[in-house]
C-alpha angles and dihedrals in degrees: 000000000000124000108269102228086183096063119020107039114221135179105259092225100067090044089052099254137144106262122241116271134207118256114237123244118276109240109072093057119128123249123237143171084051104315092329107140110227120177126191114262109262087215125118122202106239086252082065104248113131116251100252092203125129119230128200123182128295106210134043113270090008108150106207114001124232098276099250144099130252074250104048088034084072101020104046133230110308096212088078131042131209111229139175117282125201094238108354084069093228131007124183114243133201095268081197135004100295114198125233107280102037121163119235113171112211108210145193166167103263111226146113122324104254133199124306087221087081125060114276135193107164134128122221111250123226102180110228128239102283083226103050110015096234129110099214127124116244088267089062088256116147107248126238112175098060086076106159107188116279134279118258118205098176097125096008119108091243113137104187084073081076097049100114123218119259108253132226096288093034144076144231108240093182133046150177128275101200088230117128141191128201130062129265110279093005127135105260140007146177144206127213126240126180140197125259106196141019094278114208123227107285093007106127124249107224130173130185108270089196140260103278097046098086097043092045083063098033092226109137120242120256143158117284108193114099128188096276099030108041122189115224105264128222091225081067093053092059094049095041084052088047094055090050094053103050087049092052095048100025 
């Protein structure tokens, strides 16, 4: 009987498979069907194997799409996994061993900002420049007053929505670029995150969600990693710094 990917995670090392790579940055990719920008999907099957679709944009003027395909749009990436939390409800999880410097797109529904009573798990959108994709000042700074509306991933197949926040003894080891996709009052759009460290299988992916978002729902601040399911801990951090260190100066 084969190993079933789908439903017992392993490391794809011990099982004989390619690892996970990185994706590479969108920006140096080649034009096709007359100037139209195509990327490869960022997407992995949940047996590991990269999506090999090709994926134009959606709307019209987008300058780089959201990198999935019509599939892992809805689908999600099959690289993580969404599973069920003690007290988060639900938190996404490595499916495999990801790099540092994996590539996650958040998406969503573009439309208003709604109340912080119901549940929300939408991301701010800052549309990016319709010629190079980035939404970024001609300094390089990160721009603020080119805010869109958020994006909304309630019913979409988005996985990032379920990512928890680190807690007080715990770390993000993930984290946002800053780099959108999508066009100012379009449809959809996305945002890229994009992994910090090498994650081990199960263990769960988590980014800052900011300072004012507890407060502003008034919900207290706690660990999140369980058991089954750990959070990266600073502790950790400070060793891990201490070993390079010594190996570096030894």
């Amino acid at each position: 009987m084969g190993i079933d990917l789908a439903t017992k995670p392993k490391s794809l090392e011990k099982i004989g498979v390619l690892k996970i790579q990185p994706q590479g940055p969108i920006g140096r990719v080649g034009k096709k069907d007359g100037g139209v920008l195509q990327v490869q999907c960022w997407a992995h099957t949940r047996g590991g194997v990269r999506c090999k679709a090709q994926v134009a944009p959606r709307d019209d003027g987008e300058p780089i799409p959201i990198p999935y395909c019509d599939r892992h749009l809805h689908s999600g990436d099959g690289a993580v996994k969404v599973v069920s939390h003690p007290f988060a409800g639900k938190c996404l999880v490595a499916r495999f061993d990801l790099p540092s410097k994996y590539r996650i797109a958040f998406w969503g529904k573009r439309g208003p900002c709604r109340s912080c009573d119901n549940e929300d798990r939408s991301i701010s959108f800052y549309p990016p420049n319709k010629v190079t994709g980035k939404n970024v000042d001609d300094d390089g700074n990160v721009k603020t007053n080119n805010y869109n509306g958020i994006l909304d991933p309630s019913g979409t197949g988005d996985l990032i929505q379920y990512a928890a926040c680190p807690g007080p003894t715990e770390r993000q080891n993930m984290k946002s670029t800053f780099r959108y996709w999508g066009i100012r009052n379009g449809s959809i759009g996305g945002l890229e995150f994009v992994t910090l460290e090498p994650i081990p299988a199960n263990t769960q992916l988590c980014h800052w969600y900011g300072p004012g978002w507890w407060s502003a729902r008034g919900i207290k601040r706690r660990d999140v990693g369980t058991g089954k399911y750990p959070a990266p801990k600073r502790q950790e951090q400070k060793i891990r710094r201490k070993i390079e260190d010594k190996e570096k100066d030894p």
